[in-house]
PDB file of N, CA, C, O and CB in Angstrom:
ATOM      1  N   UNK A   1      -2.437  27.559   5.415  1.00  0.00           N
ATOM      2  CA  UNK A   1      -3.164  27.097   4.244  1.00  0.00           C
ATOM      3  C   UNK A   1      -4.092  28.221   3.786  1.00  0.00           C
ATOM      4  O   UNK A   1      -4.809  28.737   4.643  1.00  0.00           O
ATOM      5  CB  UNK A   1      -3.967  25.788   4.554  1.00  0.00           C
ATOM      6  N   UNK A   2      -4.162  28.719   2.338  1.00  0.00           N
ATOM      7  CA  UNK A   2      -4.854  29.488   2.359  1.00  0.00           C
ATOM      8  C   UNK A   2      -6.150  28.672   1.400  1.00  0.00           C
ATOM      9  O   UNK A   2      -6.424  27.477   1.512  1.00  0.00           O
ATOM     10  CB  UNK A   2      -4.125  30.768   1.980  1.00  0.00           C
ATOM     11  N   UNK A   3      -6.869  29.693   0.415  1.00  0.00           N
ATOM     12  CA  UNK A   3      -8.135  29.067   0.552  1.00  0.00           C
ATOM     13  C   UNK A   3      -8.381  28.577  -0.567  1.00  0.00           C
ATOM     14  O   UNK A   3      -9.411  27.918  -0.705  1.00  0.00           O
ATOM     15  CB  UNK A   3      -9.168  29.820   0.963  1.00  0.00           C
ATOM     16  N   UNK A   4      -7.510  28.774  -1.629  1.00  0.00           N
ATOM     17  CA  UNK A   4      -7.101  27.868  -2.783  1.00  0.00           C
ATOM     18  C   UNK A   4      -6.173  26.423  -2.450  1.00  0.00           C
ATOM     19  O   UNK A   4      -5.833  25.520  -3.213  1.00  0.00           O
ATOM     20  CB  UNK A   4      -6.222  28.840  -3.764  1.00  0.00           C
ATOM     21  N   UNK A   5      -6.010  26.553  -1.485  1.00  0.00           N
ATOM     22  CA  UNK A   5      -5.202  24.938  -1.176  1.00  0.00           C
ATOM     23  C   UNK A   5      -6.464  24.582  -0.310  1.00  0.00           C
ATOM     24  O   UNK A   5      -6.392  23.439   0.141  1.00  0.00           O
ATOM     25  CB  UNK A   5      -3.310  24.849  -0.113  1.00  0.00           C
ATOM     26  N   UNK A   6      -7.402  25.147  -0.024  1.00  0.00           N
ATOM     27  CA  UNK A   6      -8.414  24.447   0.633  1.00  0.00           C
ATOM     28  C   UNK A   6      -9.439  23.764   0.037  1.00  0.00           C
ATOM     29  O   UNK A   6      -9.926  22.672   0.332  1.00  0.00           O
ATOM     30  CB  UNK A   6      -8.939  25.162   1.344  1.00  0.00           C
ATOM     31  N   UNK A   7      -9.807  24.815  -1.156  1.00  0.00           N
ATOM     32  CA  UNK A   7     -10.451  24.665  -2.646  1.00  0.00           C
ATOM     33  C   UNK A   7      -9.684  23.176  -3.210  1.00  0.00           C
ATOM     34  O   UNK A   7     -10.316  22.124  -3.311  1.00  0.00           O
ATOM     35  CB  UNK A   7      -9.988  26.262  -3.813  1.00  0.00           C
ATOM     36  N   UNK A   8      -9.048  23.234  -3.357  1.00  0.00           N
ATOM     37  CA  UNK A   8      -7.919  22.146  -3.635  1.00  0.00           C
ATOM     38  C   UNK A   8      -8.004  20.603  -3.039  1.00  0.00           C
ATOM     39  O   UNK A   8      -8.072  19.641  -3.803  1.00  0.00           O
ATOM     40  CB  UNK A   8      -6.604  22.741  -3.045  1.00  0.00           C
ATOM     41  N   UNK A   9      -7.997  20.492  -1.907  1.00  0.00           N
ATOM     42  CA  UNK A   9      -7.990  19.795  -0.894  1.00  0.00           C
ATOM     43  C   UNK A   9      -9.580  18.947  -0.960  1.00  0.00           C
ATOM     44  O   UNK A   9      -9.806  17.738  -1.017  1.00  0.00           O
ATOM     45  CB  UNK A   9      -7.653  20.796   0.367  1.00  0.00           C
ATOM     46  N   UNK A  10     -10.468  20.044  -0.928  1.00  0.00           N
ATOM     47  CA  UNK A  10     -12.037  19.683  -1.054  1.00  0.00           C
ATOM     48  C   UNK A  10     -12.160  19.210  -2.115  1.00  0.00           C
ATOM     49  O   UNK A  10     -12.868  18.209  -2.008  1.00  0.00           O
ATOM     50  CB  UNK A  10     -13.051  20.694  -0.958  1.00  0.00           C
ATOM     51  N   UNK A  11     -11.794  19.412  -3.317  1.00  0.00           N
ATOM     52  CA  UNK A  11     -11.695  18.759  -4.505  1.00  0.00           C
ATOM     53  C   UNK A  11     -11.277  17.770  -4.620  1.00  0.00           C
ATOM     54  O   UNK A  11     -12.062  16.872  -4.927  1.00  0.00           O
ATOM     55  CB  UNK A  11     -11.224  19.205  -5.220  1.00  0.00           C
ATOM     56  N   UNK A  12      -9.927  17.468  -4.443  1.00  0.00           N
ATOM     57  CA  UNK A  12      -9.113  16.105  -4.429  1.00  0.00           C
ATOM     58  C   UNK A  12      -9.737  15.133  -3.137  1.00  0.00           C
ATOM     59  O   UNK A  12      -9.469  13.954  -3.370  1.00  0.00           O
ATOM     60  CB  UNK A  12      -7.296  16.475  -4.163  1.00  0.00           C
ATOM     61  N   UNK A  13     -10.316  15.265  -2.145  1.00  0.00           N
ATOM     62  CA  UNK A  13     -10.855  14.178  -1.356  1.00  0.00           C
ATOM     63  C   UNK A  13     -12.529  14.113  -1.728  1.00  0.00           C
ATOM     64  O   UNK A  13     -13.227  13.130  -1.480  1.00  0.00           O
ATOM     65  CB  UNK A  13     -10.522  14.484   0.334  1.00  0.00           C
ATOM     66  N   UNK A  14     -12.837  14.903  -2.134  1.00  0.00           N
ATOM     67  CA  UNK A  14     -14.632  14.324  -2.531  1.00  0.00           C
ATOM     68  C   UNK A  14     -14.684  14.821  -3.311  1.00  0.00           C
ATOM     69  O   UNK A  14     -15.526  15.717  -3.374  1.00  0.00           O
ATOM     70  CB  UNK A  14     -16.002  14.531  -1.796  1.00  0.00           C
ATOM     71  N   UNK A  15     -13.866  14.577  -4.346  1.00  0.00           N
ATOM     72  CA  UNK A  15     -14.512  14.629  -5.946  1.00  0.00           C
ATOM     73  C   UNK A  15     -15.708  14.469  -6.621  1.00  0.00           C
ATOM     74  O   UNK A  15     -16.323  15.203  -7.395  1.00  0.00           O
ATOM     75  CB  UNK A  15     -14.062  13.882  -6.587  1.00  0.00           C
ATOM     76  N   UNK A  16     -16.041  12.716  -5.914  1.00  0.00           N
ATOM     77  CA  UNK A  16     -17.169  12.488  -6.086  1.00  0.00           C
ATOM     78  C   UNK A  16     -18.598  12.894  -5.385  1.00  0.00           C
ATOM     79  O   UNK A  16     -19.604  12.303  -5.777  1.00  0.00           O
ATOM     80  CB  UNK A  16     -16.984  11.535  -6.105  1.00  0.00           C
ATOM     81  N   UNK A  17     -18.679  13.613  -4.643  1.00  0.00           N
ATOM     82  CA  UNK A  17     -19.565  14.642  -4.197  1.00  0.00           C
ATOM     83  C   UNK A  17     -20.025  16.180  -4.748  1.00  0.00           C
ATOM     84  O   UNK A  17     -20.510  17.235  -4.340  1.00  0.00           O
ATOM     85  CB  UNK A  17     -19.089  14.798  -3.128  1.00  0.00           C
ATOM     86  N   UNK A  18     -19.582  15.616  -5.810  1.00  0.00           N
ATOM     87  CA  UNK A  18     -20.614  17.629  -6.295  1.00  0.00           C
ATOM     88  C   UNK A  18     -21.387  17.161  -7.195  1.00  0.00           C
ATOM     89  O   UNK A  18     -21.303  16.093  -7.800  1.00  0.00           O
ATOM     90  CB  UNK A  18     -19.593  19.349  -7.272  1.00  0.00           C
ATOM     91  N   UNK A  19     -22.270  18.117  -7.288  1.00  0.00           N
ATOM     92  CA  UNK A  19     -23.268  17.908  -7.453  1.00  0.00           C
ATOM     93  C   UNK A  19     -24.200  19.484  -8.029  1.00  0.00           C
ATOM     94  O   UNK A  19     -24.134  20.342  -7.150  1.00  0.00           O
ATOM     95  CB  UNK A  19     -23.552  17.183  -6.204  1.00  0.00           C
ATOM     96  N   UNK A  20     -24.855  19.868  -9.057  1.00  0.00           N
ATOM     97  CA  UNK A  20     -24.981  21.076  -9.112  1.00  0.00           C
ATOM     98  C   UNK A  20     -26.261  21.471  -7.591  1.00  0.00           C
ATOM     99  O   UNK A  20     -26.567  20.828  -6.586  1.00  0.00           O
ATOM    100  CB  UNK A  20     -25.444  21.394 -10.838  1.00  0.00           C
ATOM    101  N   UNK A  21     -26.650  22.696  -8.088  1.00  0.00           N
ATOM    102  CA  UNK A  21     -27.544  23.385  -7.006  1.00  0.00           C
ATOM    103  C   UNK A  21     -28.584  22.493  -6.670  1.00  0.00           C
ATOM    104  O   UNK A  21     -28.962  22.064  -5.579  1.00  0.00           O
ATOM    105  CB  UNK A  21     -28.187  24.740  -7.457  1.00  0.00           C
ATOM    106  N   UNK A  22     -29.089  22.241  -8.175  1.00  0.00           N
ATOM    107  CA  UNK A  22     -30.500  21.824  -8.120  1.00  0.00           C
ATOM    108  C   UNK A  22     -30.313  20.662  -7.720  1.00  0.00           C
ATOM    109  O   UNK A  22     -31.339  20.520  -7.054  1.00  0.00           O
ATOM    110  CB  UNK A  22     -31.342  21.879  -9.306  1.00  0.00           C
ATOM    111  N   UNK A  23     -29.726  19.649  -7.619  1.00  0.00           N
ATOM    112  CA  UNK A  23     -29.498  18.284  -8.000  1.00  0.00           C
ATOM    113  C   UNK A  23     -29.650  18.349  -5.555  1.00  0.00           C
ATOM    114  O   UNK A  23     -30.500  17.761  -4.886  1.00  0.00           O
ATOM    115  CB  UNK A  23     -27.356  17.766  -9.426  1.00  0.00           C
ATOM    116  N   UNK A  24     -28.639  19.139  -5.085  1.00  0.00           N
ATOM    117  CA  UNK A  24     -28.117  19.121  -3.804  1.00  0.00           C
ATOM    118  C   UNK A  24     -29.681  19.669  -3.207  1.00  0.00           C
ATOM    119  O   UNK A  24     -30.122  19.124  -2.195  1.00  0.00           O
ATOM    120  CB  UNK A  24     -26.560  20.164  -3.550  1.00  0.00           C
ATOM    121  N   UNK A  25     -30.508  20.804  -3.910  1.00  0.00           N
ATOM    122  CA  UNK A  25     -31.834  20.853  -3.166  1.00  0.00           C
ATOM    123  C   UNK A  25     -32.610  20.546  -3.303  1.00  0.00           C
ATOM    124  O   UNK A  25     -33.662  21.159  -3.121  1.00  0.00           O
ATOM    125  CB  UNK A  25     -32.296  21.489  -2.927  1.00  0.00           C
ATOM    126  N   UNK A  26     -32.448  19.129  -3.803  1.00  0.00           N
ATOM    127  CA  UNK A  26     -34.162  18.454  -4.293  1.00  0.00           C
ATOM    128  C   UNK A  26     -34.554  17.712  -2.922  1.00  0.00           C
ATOM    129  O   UNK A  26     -33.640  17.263  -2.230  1.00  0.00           O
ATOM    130  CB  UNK A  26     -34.172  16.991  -5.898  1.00  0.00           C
ATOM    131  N   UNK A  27     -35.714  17.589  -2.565  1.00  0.00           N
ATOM    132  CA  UNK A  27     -36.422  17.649  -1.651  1.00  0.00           C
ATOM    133  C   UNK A  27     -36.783  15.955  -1.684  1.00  0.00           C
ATOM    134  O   UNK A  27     -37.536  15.507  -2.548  1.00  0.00           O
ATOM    135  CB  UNK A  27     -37.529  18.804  -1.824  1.00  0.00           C
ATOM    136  N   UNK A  28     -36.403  15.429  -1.055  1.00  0.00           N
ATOM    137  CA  UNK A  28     -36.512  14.033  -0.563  1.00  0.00           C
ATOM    138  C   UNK A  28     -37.954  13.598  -0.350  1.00  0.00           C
ATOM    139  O   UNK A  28     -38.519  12.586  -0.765  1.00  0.00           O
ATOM    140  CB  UNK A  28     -35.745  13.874   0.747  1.00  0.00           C
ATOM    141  N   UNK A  29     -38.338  14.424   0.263  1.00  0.00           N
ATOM    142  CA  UNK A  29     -40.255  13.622   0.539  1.00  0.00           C
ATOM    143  C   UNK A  29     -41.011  14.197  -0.707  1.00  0.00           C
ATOM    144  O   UNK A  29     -42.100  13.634  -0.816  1.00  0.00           O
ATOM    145  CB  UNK A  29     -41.424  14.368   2.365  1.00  0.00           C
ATOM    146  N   UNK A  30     -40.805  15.077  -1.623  1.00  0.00           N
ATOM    147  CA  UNK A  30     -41.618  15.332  -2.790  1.00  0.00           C
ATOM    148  C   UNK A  30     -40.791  15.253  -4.030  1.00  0.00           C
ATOM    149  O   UNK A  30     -41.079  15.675  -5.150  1.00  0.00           O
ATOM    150  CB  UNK A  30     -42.289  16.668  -2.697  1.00  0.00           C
ATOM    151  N   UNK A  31     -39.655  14.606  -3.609  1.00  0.00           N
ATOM    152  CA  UNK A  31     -38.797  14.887  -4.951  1.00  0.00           C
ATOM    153  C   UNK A  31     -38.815  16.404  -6.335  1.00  0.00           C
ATOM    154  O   UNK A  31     -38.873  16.279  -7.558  1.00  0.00           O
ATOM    155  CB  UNK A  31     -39.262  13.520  -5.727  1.00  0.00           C
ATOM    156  N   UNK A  32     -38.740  17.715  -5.500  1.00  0.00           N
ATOM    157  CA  UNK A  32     -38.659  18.554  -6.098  1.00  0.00           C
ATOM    158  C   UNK A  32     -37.581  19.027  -5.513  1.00  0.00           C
ATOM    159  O   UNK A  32     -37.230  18.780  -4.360  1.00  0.00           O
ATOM    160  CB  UNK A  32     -39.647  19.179  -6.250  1.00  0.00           C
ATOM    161  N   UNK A  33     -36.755  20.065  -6.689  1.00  0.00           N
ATOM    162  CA  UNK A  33     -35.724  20.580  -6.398  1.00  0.00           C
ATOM    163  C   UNK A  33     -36.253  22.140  -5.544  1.00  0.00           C
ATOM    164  O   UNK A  33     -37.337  22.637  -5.851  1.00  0.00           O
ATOM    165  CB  UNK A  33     -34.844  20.632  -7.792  1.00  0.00           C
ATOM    166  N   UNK A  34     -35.546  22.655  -4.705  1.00  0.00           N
ATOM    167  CA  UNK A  34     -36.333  23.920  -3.985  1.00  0.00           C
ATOM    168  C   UNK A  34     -35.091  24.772  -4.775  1.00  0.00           C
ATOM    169  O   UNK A  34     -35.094  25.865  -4.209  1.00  0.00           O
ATOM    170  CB  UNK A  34     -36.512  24.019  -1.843  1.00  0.00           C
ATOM    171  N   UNK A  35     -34.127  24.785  -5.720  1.00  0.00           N
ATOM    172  CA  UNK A  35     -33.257  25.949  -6.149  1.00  0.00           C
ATOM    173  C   UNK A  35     -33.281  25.668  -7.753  1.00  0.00           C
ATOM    174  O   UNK A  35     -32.431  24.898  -8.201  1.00  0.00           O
ATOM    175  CB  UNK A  35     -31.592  25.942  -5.400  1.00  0.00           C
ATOM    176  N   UNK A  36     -34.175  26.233  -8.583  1.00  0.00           N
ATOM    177  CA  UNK A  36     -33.830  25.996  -9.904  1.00  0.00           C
ATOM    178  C   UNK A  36     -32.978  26.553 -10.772  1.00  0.00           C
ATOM    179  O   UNK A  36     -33.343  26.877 -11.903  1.00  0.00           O
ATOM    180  CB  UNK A  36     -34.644  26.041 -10.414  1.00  0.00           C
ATOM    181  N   UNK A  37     -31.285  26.787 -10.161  1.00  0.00           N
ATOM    182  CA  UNK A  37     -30.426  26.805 -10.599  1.00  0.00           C
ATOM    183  C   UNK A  37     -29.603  25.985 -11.188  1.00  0.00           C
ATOM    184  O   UNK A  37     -28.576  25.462 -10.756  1.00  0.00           O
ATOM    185  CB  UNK A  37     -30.167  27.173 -10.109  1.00  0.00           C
ATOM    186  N   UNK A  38     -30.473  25.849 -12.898  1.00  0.00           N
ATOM    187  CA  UNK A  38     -29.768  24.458 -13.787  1.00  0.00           C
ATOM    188  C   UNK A  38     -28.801  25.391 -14.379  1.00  0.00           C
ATOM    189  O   UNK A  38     -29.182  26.215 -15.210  1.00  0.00           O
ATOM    190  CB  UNK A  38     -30.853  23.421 -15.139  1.00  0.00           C
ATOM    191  N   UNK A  39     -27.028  25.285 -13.838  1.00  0.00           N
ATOM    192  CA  UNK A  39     -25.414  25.046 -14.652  1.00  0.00           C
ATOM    193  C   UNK A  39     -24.592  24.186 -14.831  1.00  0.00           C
ATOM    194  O   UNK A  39     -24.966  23.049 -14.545  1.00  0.00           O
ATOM    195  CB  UNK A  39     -24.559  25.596 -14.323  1.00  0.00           C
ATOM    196  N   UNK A  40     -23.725  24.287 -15.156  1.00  0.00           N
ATOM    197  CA  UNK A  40     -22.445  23.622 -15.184  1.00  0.00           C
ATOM    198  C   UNK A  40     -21.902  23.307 -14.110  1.00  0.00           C
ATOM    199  O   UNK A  40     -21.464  22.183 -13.863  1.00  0.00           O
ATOM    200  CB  UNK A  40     -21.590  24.224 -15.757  1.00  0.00           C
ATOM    201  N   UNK A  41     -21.861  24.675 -13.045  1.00  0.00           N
ATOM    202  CA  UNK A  41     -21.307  24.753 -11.649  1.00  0.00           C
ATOM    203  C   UNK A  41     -21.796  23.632 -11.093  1.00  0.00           C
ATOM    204  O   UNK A  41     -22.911  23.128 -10.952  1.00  0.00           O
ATOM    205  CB  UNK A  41     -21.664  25.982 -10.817  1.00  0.00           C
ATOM    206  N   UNK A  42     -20.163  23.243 -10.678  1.00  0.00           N
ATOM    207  CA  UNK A  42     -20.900  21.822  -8.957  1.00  0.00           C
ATOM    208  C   UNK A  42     -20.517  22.564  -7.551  1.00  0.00           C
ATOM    209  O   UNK A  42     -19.701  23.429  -7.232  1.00  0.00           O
ATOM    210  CB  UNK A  42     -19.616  19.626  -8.737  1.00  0.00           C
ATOM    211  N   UNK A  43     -21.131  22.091  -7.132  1.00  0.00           N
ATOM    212  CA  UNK A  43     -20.692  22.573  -5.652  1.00  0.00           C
ATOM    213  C   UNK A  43     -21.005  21.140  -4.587  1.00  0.00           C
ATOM    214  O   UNK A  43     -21.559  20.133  -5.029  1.00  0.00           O
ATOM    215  CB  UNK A  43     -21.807  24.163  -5.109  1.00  0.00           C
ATOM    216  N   UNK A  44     -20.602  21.257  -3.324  1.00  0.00           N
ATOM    217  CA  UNK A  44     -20.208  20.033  -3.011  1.00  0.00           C
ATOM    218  C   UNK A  44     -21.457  19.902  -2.186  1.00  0.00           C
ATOM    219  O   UNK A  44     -21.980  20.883  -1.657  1.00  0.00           O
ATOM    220  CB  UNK A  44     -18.745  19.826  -2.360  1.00  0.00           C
ATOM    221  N   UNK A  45     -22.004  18.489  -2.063  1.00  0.00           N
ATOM    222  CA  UNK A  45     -23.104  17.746  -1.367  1.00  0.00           C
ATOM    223  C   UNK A  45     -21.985  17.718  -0.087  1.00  0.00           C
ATOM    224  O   UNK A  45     -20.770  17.521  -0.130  1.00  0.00           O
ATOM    225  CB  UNK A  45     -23.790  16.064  -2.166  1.00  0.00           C
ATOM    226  N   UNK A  46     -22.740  17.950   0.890  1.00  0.00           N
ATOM    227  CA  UNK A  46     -22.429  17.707   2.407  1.00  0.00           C
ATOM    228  C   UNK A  46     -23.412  16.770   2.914  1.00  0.00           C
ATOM    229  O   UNK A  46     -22.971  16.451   4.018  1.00  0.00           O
ATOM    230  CB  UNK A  46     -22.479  19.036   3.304  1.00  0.00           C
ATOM    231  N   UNK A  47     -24.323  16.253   2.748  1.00  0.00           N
ATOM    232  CA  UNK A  47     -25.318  15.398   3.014  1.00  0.00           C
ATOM    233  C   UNK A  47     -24.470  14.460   2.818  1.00  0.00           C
ATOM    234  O   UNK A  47     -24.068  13.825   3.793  1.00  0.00           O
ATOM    235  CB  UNK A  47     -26.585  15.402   2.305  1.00  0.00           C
ATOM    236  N   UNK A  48     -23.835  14.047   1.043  1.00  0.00           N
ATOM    237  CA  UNK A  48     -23.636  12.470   0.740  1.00  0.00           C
ATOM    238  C   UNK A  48     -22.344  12.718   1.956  1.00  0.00           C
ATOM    239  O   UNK A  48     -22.271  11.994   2.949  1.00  0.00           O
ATOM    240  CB  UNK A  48     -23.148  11.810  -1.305  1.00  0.00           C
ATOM    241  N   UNK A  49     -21.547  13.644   1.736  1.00  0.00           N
ATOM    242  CA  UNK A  49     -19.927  13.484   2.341  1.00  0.00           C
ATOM    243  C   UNK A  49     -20.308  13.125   3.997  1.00  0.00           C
ATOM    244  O   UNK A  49     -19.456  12.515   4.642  1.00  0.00           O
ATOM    245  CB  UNK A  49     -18.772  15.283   2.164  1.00  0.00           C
ATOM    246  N   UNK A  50     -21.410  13.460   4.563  1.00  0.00           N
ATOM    247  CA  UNK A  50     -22.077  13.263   6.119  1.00  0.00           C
ATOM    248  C   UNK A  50     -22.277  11.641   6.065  1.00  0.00           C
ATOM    249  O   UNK A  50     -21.759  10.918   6.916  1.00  0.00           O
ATOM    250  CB  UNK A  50     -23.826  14.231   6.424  1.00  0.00           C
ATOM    251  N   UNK A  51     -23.076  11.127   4.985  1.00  0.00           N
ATOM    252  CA  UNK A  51     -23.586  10.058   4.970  1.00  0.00           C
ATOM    253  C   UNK A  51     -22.592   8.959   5.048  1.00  0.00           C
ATOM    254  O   UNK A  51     -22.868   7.901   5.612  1.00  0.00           O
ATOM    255  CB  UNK A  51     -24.353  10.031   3.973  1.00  0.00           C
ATOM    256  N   UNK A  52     -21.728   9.130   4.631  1.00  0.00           N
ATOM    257  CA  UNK A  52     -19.962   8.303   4.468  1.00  0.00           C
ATOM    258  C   UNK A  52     -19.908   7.999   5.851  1.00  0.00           C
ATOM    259  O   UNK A  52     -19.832   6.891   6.383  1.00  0.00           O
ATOM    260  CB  UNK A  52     -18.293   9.427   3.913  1.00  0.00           C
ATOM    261  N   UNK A  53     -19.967   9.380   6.482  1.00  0.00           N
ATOM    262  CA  UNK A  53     -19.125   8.500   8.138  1.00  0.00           C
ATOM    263  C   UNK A  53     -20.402   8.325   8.979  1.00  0.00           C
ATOM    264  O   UNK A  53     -20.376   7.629   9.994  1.00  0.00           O
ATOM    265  CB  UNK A  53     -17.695   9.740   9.364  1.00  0.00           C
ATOM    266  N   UNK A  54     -21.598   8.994   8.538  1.00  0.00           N
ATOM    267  CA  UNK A  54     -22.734   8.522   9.937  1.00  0.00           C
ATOM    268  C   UNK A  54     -24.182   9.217   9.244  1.00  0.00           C
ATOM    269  O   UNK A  54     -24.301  10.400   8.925  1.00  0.00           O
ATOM    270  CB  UNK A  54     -22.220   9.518  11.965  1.00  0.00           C
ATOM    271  N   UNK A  55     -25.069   8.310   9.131  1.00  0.00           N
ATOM    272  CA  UNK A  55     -26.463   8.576   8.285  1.00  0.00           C
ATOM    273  C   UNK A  55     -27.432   9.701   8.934  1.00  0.00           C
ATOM    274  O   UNK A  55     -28.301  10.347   8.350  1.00  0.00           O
ATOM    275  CB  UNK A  55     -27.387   7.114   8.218  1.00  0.00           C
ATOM    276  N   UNK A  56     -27.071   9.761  10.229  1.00  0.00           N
ATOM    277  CA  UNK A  56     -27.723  10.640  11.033  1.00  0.00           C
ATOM    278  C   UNK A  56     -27.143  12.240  11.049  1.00  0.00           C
ATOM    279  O   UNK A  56     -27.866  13.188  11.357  1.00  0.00           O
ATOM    280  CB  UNK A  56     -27.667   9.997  12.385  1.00  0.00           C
ATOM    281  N   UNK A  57     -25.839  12.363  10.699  1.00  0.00           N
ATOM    282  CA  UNK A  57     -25.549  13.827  11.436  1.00  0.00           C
ATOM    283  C   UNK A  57     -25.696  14.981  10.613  1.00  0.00           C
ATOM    284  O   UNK A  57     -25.424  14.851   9.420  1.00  0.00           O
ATOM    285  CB  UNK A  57     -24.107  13.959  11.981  1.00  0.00           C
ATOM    286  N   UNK A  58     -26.126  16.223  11.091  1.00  0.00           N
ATOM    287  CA  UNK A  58     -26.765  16.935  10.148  1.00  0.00           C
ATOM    288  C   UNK A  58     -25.504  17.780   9.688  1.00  0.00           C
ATOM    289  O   UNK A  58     -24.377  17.665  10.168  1.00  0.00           O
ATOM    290  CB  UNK A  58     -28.083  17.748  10.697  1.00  0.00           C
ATOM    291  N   UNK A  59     -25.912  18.708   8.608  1.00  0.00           N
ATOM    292  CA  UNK A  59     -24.622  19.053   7.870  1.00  0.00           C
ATOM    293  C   UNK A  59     -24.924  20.642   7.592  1.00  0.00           C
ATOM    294  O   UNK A  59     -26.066  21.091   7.689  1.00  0.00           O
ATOM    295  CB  UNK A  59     -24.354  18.051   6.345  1.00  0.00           C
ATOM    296  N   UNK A  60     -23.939  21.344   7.285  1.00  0.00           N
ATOM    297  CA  UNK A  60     -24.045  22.452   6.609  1.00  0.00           C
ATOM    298  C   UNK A  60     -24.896  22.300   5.413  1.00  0.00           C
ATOM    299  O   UNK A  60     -25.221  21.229   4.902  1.00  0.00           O
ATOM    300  CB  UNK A  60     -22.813  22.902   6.314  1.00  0.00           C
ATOM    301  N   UNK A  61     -25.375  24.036   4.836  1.00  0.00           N
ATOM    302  CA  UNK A  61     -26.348  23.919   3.700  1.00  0.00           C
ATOM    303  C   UNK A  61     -25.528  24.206   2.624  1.00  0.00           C
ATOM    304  O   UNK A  61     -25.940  23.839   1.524  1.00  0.00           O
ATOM    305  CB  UNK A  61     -27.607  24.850   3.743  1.00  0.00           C
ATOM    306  N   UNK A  62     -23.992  25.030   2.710  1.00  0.00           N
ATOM    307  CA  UNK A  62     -23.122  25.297   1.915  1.00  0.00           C
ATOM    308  C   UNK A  62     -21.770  25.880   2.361  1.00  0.00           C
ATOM    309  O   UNK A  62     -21.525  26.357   3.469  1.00  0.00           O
ATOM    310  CB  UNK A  62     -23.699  25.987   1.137  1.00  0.00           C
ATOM    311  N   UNK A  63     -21.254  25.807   1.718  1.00  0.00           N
ATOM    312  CA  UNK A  63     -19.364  26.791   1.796  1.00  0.00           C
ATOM    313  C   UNK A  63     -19.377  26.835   0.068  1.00  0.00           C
ATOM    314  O   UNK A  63     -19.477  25.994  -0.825  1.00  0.00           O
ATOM    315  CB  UNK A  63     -17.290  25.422   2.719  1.00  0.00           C
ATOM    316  N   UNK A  64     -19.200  28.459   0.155  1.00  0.00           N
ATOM    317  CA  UNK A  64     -18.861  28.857  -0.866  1.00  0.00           C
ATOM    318  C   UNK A  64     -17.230  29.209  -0.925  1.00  0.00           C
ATOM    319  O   UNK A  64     -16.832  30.051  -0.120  1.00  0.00           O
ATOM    320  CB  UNK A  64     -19.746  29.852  -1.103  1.00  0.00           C
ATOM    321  N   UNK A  65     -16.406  28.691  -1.708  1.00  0.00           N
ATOM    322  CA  UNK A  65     -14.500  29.014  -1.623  1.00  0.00           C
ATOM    323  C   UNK A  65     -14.836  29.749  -3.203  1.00  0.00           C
ATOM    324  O   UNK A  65     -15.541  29.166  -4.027  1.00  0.00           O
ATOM    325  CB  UNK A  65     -12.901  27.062  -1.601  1.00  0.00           C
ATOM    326  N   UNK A  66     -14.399  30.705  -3.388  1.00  0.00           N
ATOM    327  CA  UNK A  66     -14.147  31.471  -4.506  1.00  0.00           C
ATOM    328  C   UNK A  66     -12.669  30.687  -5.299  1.00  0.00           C
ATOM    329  O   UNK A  66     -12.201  31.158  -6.336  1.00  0.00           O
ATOM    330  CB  UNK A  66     -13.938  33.178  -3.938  1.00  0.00           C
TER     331      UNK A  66
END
């Protein structure tokens, strides 16, 4: 598999998980975003996709797939 069928793959099973920069580093106890990178670009929440199978387990901060 290379990394456009992986790109691929991440897309088609959590679609509904992206989320842009800012939106993924806003800060839960002060509700501020810590990356004020407002685009178009989504990139994928690993928090919500963590939260699906178990509320506790901690997650990566990112994967970038070109």
């Amino acid at each position: 598999m290379n990394v456009y069928e992986i790109k691929k793959l991440f897309e088609t099973k959590f679609s509904k998980h992206f989320s842009t920069i800012a939106e993924i580093s806003k800060d839960d106890n002060n509700r501020e975003s810590l990356c004020y990178y407002y685009n178009y670009n989504k990139f994928l929440d690993f928090d919500k996709i963590a939260k699906e199978y178990h509320p506790n387990w901690p997650t990566v901060d990112m994967i970038f797939l070109i």
